[in-house]
BAKE-356343 format. One record per atom (N, C-alpha, C): x, y, z. Coordinates in steps of 0.05 Angstrom, whole numbers, padded with zeros to 5 digits, always signed. Last residue first. Layout:
<recs>
XYZ;...
</recs>
This chain:
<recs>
+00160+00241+00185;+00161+00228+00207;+00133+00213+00226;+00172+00265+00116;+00158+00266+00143;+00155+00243+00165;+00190+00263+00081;+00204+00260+00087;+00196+00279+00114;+00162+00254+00024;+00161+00281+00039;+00180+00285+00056;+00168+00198+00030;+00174+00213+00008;+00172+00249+00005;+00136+00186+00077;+00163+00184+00068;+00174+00194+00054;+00087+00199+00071;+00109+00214+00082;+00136+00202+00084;+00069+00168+00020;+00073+00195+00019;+00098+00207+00042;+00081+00117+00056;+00090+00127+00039;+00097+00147+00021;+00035+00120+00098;+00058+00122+00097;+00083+00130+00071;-00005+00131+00060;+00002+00145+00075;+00032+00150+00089;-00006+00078+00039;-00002+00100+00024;+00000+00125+00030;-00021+00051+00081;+00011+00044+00073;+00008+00064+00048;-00069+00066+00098;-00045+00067+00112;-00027+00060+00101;-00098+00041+00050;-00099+00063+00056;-00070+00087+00082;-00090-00015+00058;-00075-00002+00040;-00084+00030+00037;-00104-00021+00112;-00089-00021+00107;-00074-00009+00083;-00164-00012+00104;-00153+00006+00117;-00127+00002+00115;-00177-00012+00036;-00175-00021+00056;-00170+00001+00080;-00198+00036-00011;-00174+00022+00005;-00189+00016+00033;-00239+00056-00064;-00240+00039-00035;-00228+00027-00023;-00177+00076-00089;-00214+00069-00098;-00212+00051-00067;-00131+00124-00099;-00142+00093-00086;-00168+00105-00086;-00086+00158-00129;-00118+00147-00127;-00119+00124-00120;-00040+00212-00106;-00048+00183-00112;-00075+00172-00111;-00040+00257-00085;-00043+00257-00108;-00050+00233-00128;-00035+00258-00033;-00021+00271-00048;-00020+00261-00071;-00085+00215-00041;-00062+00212-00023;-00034+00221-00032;-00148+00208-00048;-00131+00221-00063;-00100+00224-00046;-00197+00161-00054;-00184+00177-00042;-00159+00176-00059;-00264+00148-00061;-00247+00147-00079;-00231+00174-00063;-00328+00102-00047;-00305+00123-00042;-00281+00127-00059;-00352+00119-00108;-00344+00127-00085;-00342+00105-00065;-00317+00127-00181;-00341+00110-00157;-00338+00126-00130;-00302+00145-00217;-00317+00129-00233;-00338+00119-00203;-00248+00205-00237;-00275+00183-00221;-00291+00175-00225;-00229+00234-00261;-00228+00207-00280;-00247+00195-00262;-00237+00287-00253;-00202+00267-00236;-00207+00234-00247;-00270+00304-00272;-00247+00312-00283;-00224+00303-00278;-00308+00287-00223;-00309+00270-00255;-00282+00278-00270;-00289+00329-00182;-00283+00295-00183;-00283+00276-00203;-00312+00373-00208;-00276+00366-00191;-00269+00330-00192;-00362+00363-00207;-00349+00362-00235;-00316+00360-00233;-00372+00357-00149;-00371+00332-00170;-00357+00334-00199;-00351+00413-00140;-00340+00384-00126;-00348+00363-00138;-00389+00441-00164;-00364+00442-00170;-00347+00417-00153;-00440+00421-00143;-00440+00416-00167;-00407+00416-00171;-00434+00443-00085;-00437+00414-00087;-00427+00404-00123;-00434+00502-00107;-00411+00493-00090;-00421+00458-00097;-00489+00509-00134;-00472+00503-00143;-00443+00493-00135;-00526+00497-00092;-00521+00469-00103;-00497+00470-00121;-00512+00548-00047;-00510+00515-00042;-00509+00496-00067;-00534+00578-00091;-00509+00581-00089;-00486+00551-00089;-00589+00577-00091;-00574+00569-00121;-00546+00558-00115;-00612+00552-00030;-00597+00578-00043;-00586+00562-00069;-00639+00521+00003;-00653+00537-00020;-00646+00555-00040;-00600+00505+00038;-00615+00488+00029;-00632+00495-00004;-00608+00562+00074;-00595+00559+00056;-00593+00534+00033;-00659+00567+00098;-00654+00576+00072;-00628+00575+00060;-00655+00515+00129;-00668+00509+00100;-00667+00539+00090;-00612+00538+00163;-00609+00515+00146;-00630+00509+00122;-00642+00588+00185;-00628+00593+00168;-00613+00571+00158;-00673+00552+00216;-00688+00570+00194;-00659+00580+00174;-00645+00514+00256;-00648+00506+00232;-00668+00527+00216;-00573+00530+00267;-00596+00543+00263;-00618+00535+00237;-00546+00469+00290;-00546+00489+00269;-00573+00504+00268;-00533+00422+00326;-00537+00457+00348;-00541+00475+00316;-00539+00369+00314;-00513+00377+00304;-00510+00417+00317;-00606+00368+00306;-00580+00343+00329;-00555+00357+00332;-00612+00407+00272;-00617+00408+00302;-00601+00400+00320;-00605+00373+00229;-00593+00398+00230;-00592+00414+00261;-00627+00329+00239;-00605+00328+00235;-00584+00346+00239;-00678+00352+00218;-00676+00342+00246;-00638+00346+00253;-00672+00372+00172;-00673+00381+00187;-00675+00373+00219;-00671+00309+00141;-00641+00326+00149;-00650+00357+00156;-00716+00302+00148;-00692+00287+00160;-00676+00299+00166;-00737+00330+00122;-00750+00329+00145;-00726+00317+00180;-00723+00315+00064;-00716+00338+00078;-00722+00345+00118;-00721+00241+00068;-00733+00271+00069;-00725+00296+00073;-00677+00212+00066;-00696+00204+00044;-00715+00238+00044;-00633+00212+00102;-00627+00230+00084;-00648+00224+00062;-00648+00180+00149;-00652+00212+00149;-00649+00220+00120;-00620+00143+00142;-00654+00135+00132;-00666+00167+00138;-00562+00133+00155;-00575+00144+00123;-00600+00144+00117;-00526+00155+00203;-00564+00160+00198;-00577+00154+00179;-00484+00164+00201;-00497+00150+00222;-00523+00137+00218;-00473+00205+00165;-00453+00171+00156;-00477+00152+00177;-00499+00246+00183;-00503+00228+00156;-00490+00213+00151;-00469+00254+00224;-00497+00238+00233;-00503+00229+00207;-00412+00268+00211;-00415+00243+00223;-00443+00243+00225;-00432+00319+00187;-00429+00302+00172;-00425+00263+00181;-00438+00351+00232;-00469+00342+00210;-00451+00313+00199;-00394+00356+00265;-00421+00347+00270;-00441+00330+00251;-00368+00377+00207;-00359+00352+00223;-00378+00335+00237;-00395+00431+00202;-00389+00411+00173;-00392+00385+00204;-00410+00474+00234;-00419+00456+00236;-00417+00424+00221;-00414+00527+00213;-00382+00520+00226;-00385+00497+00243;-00445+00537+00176;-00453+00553+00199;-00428+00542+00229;-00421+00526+00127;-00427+00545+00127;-00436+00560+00154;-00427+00470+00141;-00398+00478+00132;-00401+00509+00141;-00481+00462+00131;-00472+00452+00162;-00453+00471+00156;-00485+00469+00076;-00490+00484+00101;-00493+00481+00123;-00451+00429+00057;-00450+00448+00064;-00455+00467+00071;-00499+00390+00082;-00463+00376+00089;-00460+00408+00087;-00543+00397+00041;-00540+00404+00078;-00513+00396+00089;-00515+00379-00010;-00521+00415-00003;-00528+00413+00030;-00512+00321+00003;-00485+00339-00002;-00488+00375+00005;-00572+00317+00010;-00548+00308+00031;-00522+00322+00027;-00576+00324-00048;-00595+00349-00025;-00569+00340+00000;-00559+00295-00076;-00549+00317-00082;-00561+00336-00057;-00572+00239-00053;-00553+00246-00047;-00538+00274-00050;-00633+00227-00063;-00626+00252-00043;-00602+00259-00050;-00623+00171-00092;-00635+00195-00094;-00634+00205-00064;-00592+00127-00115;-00581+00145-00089;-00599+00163-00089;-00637+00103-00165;-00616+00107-00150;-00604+00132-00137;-00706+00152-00153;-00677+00132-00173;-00666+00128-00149;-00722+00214-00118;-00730+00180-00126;-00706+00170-00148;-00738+00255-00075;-00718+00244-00093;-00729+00215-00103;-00791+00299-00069;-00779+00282-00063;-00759+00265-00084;-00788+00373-00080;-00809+00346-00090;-00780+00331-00068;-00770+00422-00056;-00793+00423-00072;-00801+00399-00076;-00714+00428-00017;-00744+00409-00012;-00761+00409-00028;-00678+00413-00083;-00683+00425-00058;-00704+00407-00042;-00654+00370-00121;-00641+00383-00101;-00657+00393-00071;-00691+00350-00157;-00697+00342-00129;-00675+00347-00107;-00678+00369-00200;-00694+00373-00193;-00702+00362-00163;-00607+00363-00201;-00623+00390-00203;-00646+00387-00191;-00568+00324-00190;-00590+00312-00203;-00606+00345-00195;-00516+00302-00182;-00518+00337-00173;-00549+00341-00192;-00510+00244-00187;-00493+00272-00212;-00510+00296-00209;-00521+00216-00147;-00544+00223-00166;-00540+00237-00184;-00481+00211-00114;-00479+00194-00138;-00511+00193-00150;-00437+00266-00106;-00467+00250-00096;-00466+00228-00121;-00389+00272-00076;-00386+00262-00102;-00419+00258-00107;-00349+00326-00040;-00378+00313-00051;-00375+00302-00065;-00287+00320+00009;-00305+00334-00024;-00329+00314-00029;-00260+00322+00059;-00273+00312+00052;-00286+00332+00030;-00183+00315+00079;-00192+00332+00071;-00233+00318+00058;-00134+00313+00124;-00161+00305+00111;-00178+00326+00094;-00069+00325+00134;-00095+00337+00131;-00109+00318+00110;-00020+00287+00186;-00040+00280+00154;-00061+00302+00158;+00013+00280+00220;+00025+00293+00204;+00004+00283+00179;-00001+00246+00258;-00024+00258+00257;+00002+00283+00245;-00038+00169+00249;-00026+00196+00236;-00026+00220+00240;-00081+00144+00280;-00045+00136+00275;-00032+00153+00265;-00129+00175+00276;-00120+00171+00309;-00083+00160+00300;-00128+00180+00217;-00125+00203+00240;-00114+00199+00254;-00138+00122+00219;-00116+00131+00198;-00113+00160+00212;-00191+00112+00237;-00153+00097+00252;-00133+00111+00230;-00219+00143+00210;-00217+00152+00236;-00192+00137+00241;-00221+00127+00162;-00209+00157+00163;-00209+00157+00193;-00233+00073+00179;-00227+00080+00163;-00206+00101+00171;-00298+00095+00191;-00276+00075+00209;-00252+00075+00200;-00314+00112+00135;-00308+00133+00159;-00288+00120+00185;-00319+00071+00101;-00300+00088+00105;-00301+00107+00129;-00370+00062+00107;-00357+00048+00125;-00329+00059+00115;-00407+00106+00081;-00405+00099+00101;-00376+00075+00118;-00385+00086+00031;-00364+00119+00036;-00376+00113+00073;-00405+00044+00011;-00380+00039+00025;-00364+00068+00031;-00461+00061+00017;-00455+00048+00039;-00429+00046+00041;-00474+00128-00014;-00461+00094-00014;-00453+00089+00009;-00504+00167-00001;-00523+00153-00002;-00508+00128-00003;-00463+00209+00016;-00474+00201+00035;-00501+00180+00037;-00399+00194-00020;-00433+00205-00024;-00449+00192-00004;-00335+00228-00035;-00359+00209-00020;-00381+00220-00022;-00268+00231-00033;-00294+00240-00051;-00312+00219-00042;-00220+00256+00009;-00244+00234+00000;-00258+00241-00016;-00147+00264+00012;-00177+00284+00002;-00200+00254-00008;-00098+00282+00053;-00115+00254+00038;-00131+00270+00030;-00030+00300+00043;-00061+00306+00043;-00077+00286+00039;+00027+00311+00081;+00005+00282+00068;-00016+00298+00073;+00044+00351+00111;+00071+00335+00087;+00049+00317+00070;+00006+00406+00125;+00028+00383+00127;+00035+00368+00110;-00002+00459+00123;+00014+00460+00118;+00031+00426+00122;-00049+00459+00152;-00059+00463+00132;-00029+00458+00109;-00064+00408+00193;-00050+00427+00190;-00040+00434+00159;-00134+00383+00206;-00100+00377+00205;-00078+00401+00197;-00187+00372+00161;-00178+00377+00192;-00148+00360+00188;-00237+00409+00118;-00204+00395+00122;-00209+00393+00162;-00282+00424+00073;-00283+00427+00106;-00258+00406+00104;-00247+00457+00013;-00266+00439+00029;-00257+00436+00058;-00219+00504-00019;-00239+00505+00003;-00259+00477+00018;-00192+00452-00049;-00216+00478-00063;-00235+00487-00037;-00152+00421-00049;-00176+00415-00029;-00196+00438-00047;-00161+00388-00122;-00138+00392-00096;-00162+00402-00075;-00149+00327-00160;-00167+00356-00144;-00146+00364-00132;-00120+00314-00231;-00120+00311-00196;-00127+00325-00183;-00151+00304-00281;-00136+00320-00269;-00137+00317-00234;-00149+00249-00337;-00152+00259-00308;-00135+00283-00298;-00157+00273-00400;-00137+00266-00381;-00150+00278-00355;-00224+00263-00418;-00209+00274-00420;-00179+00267-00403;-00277+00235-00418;-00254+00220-00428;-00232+00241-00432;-00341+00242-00378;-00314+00248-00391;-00296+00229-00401;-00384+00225-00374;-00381+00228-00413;-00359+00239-00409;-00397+00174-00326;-00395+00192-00327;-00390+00204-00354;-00432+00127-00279;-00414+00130-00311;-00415+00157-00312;-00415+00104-00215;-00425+00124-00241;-00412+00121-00257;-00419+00058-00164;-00399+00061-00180;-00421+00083-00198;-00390+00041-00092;-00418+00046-00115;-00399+00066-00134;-00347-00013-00075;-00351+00018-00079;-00380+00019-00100;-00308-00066-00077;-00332-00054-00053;-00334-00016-00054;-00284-00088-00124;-00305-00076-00124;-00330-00063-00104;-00248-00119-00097;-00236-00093-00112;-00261-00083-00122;-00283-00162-00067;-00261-00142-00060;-00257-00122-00074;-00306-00194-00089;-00316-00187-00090;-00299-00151-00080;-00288-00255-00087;-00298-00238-00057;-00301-00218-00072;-00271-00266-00145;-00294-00283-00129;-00304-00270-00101;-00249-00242-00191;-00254-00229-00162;-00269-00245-00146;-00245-00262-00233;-00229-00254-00228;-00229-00243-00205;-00303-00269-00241;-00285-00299-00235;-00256-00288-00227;-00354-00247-00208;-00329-00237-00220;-00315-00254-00221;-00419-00239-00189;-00400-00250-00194;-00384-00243-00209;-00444-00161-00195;-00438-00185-00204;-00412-00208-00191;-00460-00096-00218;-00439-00117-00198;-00453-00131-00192;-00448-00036-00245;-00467-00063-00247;-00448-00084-00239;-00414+00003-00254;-00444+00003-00241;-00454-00023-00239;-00361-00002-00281;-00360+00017-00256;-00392+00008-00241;-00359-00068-00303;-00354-00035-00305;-00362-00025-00278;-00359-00115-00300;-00389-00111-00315;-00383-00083-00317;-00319-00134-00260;-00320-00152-00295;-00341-00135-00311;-00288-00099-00232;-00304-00110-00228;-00309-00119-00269;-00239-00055-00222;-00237-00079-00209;-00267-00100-00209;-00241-00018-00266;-00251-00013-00251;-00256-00041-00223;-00195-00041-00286;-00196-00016-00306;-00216-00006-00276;-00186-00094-00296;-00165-00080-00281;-00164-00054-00287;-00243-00109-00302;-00233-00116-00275;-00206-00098-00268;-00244-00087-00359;-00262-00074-00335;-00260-00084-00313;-00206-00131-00383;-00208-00096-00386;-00227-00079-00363;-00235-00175-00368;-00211-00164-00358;-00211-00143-00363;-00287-00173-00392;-00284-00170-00361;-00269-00162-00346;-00270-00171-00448;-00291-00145-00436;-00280-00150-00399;-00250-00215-00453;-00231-00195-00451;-00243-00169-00439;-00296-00254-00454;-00267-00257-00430;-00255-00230-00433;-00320-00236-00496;-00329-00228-00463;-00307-00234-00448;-00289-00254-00529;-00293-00219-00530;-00303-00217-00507;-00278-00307-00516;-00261-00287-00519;-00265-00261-00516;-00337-00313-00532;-00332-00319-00508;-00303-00308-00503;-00334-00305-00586;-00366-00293-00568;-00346-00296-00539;-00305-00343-00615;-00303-00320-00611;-00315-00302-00585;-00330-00395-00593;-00300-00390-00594;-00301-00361-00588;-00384-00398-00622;-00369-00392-00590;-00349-00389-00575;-00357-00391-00672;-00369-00367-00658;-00368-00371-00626;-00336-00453-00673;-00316-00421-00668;-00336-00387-00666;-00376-00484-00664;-00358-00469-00649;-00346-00446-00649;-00397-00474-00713;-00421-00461-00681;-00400-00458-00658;-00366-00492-00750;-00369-00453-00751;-00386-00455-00719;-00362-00544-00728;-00341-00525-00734;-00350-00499-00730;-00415-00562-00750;-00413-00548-00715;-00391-00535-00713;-00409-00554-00802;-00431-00531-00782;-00427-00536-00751;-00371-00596-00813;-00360-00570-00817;-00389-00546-00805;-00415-00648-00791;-00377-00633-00776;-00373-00597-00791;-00448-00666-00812;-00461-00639-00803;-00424-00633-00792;-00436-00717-00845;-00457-00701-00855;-00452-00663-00846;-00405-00729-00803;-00396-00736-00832;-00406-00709-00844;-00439-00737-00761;-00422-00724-00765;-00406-00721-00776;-00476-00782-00772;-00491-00752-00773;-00458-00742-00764;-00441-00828-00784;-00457-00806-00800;-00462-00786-00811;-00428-00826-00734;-00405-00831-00747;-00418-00811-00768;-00478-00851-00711;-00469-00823-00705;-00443-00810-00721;-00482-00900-00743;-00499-00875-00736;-00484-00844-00734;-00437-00921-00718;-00442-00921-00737;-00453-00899-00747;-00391-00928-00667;-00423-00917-00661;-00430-00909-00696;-00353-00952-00668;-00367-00960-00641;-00394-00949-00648;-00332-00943-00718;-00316-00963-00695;-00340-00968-00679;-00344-00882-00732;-00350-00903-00737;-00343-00935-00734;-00304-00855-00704;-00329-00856-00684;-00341-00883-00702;-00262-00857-00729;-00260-00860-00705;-00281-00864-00692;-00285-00834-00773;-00265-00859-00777;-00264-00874-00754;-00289-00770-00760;-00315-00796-00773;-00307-00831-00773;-00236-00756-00764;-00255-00756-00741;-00280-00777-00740;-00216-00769-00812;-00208-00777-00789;-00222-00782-00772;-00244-00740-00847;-00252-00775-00857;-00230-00783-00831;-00233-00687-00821;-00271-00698-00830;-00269-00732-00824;-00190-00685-00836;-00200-00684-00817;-00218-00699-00816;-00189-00696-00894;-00181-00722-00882;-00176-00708-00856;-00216-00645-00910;-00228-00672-00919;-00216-00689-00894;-00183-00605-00897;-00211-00607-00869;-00219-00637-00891;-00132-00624-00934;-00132-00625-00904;-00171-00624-00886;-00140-00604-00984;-00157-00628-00972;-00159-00642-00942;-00111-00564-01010;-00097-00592-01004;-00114-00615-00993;-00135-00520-01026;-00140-00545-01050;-00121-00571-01040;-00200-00495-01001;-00184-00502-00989;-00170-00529-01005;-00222-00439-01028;-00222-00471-01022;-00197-00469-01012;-00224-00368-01007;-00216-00387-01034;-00222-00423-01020;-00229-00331-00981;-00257-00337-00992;-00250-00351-01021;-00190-00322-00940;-00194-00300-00964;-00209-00319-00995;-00190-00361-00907;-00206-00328-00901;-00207-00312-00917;-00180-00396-00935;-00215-00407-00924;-00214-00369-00919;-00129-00399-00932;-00147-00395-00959;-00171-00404-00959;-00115-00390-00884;-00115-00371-00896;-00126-00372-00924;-00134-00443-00878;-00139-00426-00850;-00144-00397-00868;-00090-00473-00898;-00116-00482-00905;-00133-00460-00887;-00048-00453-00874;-00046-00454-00900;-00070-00456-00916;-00060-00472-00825;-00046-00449-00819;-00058-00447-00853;-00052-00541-00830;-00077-00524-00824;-00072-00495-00827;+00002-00538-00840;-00011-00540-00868;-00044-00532-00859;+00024-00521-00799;+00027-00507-00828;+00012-00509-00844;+00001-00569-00766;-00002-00541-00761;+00005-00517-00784;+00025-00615-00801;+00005-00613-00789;-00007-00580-00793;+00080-00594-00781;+00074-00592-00809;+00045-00592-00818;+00078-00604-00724;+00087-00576-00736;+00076-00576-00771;+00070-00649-00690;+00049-00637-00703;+00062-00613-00724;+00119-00669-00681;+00121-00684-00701;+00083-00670-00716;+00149-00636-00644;+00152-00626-00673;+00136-00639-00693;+00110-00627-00587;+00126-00643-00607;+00119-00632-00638;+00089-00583-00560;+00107-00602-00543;+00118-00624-00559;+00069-00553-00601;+00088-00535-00576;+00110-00556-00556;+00038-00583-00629;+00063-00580-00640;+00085-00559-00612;-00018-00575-00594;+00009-00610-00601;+00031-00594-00605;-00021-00522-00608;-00027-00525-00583;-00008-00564-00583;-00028-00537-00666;-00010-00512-00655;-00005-00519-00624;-00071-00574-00668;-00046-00577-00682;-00016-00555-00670;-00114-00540-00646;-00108-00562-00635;-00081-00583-00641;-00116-00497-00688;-00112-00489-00656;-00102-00515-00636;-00124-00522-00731;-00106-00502-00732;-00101-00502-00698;-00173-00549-00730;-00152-00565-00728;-00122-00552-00732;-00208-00495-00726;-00208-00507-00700;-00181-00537-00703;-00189-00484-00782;-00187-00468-00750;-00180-00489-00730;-00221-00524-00817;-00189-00518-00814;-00183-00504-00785;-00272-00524-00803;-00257-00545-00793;-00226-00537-00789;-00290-00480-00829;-00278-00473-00804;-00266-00497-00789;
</recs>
């Protein structure tokens, strides 16, 4: 592997003088009959070897030596580290401009390509689709704005991630500045609509746990013409959403009838509505929350700015005012 690594360092000279280029052929030459498990018969990694060693033996005898002896094994220790470290450089990039974070959608980390940390302020799921994203549309979800206007936003959020919480500031200056825009808000829980600890029967536990029970009391707020109420106290409140206890209080704060909130809480029905809003949202390729939809366009945790300039934009292109 001596040849390689005097392949890469010959190539890398010869870009700024010709006088490496032959150099570089002839490592190139010695490169390809090291990969197809023949010698190497010009002798080039020799009078590497009797170069490198040549040079050290001047000052440091010894050592001149032991790298006589051992040069072609640290060769190969490099170039695995060579390799090893390429395949992670490329893993990070692929998953920084794929999900803006070096480790994928869940697991966050320093990012050398992100040092703030920015394109990754969202909680993130893996999900087994790989099919072509399909873009939601509202599907009956609680909206406010005119059902007929030029810019739809649609959120997908989970009342257990902190950054669907600070989106709400957010959706509110983008309202109060816009008001040719329907909102629209859909479930994403980021427990994937986790069945057993839907209802009150046990307590949630893992990551985001509740979030699928938080999503089914969101729609039965919805259900008793209460969505908006409820839903600003679960952005307000998230240490309510660990008990059912919680989010019957909650249900009170907000004027909802709370006997007929835990039966609905208990209805098959409730989890399947929540369930069709997450499988709406995995089918749109979503990987995190928040994750907004701006006639049709996907922004992952926009700023407020770039959330507003995609708004704008839509209506422009609508050719709305």
């Amino acid at each position: 592997m001596l040849c390689l690594i005097a392949l890469i360092v010959c190539t890398g000279l010869a870009i700024g003088s010709a006088r490496y280029r032959p150099l570089a052929r002839e490592a190139l030459a010695c490169v390809f009959r090291r990969v197809t498990l023949r010698k190497c018969t010009t002798g080039f990694d020799r009078r590497v070897n009797a170069a490198l060693t040549g040079r050290v033996m001047r000052t440091h005898p010894h050592a001149a030596r032991f790298l006589h002896r051992h040069l072609e094994g640290m060769a190969w220790v490099f170039v695995f580290v060579l390799v090893g470290s390429t395949s992670y450089l490329t893993y990070g990039l692929t998953n920084y401009f794929h999900y803006g974070s070096c480790y994928g959608p869940v697991r966050r980390g320093f990012c050398i390509f992100d040092p703030t940390g920015r394109r990754s302020q969202y909680s993130g799921i893996l999900t087994d689709y790989h099919g072509p994203p399909i873009i939601p549309g509202s599907d009956g979800a609680p909206a406010v704005g005119a059902p007929d206007a030029p810019v739809t936003v649609i959120e997908f959020g989970s009342y257990t991630c902190p950054y669907t919480r600070r989106s709400a500031a957010v959706v509110s200056e983008l309202l109060t500045h816009h008001a040719a825009v329907r909102f629209v808000y859909r479930q994403f829980p980021l427990d994937a609509v986790e069945t057993a600890s839907a209802t009150c029967a046990e307590d949630s536990t893992g990551p985001h746990a509740g979030a699928t029970r938080a999503a089914m009391a969101a729609a039965c707020a919805q259900a008793e013409g209460r969505f908006w109420e409820y839903h600003r106290l679960l952005l307000s409140r998230p240490e309510a959403l660990e008990t059912c206890g919680g989010l019957l209080q909650l249900a009170g704060e907000a004027g909802i009838d709370q006997d007929r909130f835990t039966r609905c809480l208990a209805e098959p029905a409730t989890l399947e509505q929540v369930r069709r809003d997450f499988e709406d949202g995995v089918r749109a390729g979503m990987y995190g929350t928040p994750t907004f939809y701006v006639n049709g366009v996907t922004l992952v945790a926009p700023s407020a700015e770039e959330l507003d300039a995609a708004v704008q934009h839509a209506a422009g292109e609508s050719g709305a005012r």
